[in-house]
KOLTI-472973 format. One record per atom (N, C-alpha, C, O): x, y, z; residue in one letter. Coordinates in steps of 0.02 Angstrom, whole numbers, padded with zeros to 5 digits, always signed. Layout:
XYZA...
This chain:
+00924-01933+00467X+00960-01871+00470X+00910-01814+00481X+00862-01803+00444X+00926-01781+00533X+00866-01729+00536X+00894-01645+00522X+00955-01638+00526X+00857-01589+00507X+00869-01546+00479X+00908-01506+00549X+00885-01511+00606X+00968-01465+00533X+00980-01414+00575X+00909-01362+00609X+00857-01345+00580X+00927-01350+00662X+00881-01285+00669X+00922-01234+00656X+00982-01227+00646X+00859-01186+00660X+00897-01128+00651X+00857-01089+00689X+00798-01102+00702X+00901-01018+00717X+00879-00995+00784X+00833-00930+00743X+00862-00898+00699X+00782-00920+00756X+00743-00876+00743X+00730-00815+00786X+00702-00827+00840X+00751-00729+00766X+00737-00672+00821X+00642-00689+00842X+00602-00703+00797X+00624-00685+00902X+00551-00682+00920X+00527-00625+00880X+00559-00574+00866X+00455-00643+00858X+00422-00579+00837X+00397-00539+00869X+00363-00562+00915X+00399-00475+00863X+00350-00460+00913X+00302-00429+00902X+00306-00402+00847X+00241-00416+00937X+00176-00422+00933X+00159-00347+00897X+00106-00342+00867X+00199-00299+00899X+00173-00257+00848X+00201-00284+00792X+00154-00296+00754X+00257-00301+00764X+00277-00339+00698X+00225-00370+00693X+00187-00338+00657X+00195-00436+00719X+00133-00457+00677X+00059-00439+00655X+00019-00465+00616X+00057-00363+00711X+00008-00358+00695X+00003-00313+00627X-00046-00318+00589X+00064-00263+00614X+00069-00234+00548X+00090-00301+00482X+00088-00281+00424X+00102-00348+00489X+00121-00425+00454X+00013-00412+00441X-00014-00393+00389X-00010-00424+00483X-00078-00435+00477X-00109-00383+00446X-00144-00398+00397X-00105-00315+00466X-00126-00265+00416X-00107-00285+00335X-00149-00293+00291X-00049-00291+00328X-00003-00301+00278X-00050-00351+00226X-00066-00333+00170X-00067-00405+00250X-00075-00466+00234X-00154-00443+00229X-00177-00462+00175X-00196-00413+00261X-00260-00382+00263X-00274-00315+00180X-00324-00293+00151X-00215-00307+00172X-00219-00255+00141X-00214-00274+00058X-00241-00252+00008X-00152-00338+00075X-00149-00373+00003X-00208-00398-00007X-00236-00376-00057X-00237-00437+00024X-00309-00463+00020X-00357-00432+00008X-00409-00464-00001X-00359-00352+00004X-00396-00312-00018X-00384-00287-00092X-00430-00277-00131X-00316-00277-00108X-00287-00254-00145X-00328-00319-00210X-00373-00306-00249X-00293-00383-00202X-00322-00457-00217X-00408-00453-00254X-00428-00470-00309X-00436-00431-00208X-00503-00427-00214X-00530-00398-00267X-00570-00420-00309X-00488-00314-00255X-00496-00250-00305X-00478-00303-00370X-00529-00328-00391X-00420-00324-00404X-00412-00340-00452X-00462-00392-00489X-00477-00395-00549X-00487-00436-00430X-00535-00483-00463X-00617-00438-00463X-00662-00459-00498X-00622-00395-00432X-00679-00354-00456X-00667-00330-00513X-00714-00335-00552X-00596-00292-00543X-00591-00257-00590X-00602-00297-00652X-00622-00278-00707X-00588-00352-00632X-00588-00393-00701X-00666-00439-00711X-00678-00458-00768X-00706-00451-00665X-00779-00453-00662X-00803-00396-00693X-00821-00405-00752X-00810-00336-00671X-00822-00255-00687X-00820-00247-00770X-00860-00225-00811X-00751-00274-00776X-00731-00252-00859X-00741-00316-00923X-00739-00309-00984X-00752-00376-00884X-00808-00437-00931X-00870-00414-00919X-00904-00438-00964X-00893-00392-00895X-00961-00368-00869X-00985-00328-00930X-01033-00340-00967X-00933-00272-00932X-00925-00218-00979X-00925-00238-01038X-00957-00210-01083X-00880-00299-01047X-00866-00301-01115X-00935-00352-01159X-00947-00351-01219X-00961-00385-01117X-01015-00425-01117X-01065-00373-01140X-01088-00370-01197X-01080-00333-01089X-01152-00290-01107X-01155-00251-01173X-01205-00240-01208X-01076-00228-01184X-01064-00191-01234X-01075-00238-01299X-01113-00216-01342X-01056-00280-01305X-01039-00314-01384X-01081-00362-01373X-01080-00395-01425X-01131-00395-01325X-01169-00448-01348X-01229-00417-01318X-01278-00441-01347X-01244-00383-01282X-01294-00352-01269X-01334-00288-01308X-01393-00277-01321X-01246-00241-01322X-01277-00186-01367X-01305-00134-01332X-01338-00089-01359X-01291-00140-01251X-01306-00102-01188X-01258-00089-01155X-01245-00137-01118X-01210-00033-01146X-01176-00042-01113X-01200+00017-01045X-01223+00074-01044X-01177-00043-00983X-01195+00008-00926X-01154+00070-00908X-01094+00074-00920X-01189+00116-00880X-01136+00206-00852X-01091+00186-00801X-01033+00209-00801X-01119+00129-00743X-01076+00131-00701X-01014+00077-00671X-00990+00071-00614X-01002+00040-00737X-00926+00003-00746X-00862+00031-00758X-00806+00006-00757X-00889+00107-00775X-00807+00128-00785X-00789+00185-00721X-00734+00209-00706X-00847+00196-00696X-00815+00229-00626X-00802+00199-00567X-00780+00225-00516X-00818+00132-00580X-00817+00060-00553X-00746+00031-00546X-00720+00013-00494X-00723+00030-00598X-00682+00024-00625X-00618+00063-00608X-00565+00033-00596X-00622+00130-00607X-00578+00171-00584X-00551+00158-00516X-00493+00144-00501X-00636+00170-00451X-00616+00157-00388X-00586+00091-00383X-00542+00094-00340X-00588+00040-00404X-00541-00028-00398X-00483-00024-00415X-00447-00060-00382X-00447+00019-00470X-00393+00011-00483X-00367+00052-00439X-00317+00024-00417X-00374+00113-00409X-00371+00145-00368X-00343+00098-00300X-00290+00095-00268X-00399+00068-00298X-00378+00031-00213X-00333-00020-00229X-00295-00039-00185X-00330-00046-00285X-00288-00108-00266X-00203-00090-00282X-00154-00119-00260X-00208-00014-00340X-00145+00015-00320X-00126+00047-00277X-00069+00070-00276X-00171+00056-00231X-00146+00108-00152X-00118+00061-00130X-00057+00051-00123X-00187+00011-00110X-00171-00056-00050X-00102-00079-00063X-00059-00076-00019X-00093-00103-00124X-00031-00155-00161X+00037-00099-00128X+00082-00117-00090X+00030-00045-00150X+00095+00002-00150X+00112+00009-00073X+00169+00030-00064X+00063-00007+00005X+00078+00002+00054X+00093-00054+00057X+00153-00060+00066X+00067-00101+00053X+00093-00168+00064X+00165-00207+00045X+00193-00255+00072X+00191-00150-00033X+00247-00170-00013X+00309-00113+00004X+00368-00114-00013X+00272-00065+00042X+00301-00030+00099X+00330-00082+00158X+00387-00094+00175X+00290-00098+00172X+00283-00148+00232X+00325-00222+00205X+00337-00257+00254X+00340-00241+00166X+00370-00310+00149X+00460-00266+00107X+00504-00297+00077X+00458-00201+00119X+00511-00192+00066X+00507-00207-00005X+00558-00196-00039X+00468-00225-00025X+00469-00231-00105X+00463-00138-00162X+00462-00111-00217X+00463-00133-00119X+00456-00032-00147X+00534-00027-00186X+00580-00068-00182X+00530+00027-00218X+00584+00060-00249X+00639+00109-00204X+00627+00165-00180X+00693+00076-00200X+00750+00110-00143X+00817+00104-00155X+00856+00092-00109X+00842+00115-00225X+00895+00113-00238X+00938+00068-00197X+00994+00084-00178X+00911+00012-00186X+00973-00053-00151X+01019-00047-00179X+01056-00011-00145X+01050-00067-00243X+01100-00093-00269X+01148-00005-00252X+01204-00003-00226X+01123+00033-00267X+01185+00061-00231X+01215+00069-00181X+01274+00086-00175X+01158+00050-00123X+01165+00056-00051X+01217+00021-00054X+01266+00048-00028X+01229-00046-00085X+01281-00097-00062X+01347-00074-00081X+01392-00096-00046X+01366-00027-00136X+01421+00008-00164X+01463+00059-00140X+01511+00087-00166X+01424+00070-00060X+01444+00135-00051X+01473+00116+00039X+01461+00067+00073X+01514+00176+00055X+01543+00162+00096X+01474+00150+00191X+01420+00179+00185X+01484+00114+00259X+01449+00107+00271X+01389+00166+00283X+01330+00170+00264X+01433+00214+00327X+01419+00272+00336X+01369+00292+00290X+01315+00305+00316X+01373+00299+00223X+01331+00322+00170X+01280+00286+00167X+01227+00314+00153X+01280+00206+00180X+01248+00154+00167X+01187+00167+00229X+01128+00153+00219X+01213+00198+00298X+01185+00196+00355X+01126+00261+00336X+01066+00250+00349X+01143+00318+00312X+01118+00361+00298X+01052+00363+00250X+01006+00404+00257X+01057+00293+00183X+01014+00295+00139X+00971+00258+00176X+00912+00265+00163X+00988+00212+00228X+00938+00152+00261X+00885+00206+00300X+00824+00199+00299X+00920+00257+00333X+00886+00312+00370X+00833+00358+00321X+00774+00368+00335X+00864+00380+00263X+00824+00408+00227X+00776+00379+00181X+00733+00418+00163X+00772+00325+00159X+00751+00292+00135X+00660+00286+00172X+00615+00300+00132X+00645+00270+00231X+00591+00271+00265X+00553+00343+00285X+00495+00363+00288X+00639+00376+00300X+00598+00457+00290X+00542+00488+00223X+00488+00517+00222X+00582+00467+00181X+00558+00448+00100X+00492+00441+00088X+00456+00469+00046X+00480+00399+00129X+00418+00363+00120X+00362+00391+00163X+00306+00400+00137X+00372+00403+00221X+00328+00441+00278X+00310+00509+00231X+00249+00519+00227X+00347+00551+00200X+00343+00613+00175X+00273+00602+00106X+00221+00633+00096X+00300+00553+00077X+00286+00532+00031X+00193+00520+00041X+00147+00543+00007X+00192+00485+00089X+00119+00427+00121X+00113+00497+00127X+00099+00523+00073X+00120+00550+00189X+00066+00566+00221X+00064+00647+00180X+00045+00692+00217X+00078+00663+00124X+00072+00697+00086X+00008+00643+00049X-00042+00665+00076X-00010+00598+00013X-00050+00550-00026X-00110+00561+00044X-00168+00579+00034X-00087+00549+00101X-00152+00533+00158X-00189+00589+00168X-00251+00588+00171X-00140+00664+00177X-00178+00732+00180X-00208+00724+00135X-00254+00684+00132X-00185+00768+00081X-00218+00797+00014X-00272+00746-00022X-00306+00773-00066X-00284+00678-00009X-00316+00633-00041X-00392+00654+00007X-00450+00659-00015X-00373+00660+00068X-00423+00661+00104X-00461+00729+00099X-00522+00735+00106X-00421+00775+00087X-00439+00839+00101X-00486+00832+00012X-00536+00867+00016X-00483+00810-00031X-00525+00803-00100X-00575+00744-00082X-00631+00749-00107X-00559+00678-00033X-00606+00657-00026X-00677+00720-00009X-00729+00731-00040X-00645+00752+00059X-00691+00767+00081X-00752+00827+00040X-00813+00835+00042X-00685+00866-00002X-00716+00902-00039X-00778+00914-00080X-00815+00962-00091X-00773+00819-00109X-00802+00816-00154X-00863+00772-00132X-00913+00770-00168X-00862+00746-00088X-00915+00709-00057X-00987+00719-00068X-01028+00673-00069X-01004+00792-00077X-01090+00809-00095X-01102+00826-00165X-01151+00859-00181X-01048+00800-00214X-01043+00789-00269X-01063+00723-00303X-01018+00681-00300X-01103+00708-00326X-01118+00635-00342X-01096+00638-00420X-01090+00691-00452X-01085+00564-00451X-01021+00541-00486X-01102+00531-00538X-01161+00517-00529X-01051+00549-00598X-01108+00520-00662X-01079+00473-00668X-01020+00456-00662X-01139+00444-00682X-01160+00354-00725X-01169+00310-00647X-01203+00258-00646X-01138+00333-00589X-01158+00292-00530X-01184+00322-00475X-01190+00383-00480X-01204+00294-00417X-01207+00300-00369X-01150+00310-00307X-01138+00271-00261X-01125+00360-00318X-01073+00375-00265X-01021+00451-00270X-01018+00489-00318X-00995+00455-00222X-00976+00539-00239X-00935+00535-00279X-00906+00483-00296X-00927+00596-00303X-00875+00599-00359X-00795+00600-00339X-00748+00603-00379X-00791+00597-00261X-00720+00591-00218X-00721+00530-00194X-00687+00513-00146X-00750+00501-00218X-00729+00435-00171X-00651+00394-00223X-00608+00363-00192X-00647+00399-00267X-00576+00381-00278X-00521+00393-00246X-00465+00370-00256X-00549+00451-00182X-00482+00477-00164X-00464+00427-00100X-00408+00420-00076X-00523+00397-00079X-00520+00350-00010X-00473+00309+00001X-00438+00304+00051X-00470+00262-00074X-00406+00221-00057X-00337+00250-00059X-00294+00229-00020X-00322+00304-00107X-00252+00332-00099X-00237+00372-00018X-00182+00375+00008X-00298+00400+00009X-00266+00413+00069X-00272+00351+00111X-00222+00325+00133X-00325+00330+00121X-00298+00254+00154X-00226+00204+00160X-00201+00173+00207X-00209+00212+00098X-00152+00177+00053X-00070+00239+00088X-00015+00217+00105X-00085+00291+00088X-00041+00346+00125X-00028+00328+00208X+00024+00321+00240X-00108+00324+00229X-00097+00307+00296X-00044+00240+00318X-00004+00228+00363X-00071+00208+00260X-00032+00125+00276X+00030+00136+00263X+00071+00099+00289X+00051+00188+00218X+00144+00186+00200X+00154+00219+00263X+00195+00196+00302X+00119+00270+00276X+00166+00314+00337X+00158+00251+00406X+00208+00226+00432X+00113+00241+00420X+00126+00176+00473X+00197+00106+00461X+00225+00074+00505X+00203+00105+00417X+00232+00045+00401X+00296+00065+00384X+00337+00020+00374X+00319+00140+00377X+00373+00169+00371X+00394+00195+00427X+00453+00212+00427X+00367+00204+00471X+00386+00226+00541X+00400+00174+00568X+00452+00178+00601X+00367+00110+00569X+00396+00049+00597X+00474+00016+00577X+00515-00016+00610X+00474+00036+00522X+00547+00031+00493X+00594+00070+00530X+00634+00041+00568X+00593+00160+00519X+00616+00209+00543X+00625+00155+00626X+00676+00125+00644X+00579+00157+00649X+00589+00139+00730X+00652+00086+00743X+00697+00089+00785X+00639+00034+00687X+00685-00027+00716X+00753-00003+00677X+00805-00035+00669X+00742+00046+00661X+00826+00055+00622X+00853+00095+00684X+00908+00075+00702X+00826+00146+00722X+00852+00179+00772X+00847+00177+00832X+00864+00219+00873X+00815+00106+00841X+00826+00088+00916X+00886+00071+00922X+00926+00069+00875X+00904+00052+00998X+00968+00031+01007X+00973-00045+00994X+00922-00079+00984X+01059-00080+00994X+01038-00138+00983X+01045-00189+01036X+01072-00159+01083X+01035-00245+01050X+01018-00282+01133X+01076-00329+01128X+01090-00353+01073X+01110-00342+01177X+01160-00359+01195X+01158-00424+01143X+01103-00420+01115X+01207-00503+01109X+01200-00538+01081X+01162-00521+01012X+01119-00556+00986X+01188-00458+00990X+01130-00460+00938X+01065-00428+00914X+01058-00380+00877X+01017-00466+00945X+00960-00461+00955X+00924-00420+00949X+00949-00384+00992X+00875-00387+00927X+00835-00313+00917X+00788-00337+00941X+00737-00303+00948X
């Protein structure tokens, strides 16, 4: 007995390549957390069995949590896992329903590229500022939240796009 198929829409090549950002980004996000938690045994090691604790694990520390909550939060821009009041969408008449699907990505573009300006504009600020206890400016925390902005507003416009294109004869988008 063999399995039904089932007919699959083609992807298309900008879909995978934001799938790949996406997937690039969790893997960064991924990373940050297993640094953070190296970073903070590190910490907790030097502190209580060493009796030394180093200056630059907790600004260490910061920029990781930083990136892996930017990265994580665009990423699930891009997969839909974000906060969007679904369950009411489904309660409401379509019209209304059509409207939150529309605003919903607007939402998010506003959202990102407000995080992408202003993050950047303090990156840059602070850049000839160097950070106590480490080596690095005292703005660099701001890198991943605008990074993390850039990636919502990209990945929200791709949404926005396929909601307002037209749709192709059989279906099909």
């Amino acid at each position: 007995m063999t399995e039904p198929e089932i007919a699959t829409a083609p992807v298309a090549p900008i879909e995978r390549a934001l799938d790949r950002v996406s997937d690039i980004a969790i893997g960064g996000a991924s990373l940050a957390l297993l640094g953070l938690v190296v970073v903070q045994g590190w910490q907790v090691f030097t502190r209580y069995v060493l009796n030394d604790s180093p200056s630059w694990t907790e600004p260490v520390t910061l920029l990781l949590l930083s990136t892996a909550l930017s990265l994580g939060a665009a990423a699930g821009v891009h997969t839909s896992r974000h906060f969007g009041f679904y369950l009411l969408g489904e309660h409401v008449p379509a019209a209304v329903r059509r409207m939150f699907e529309l605003i919903r990505p607007l939402a998010i573009i506003a959202i990102g590229a407000v995080l992408a300006w202003w993050s950047a504009v303090l990156l840059l600020d602070g850049l000839d500022i160097k950070m106590a206890g480490a080596r690095m400016p005292q703005s660099i925390n701001y890198l991943p939240l605008s990074l993390g902005g850039v990636l919502m507003v990209v990945f929200a416009l791709y949404k926005l796009w396929r909601l307002l294109r037209p749709t192709h004869v059989g279906g099909a988008r």
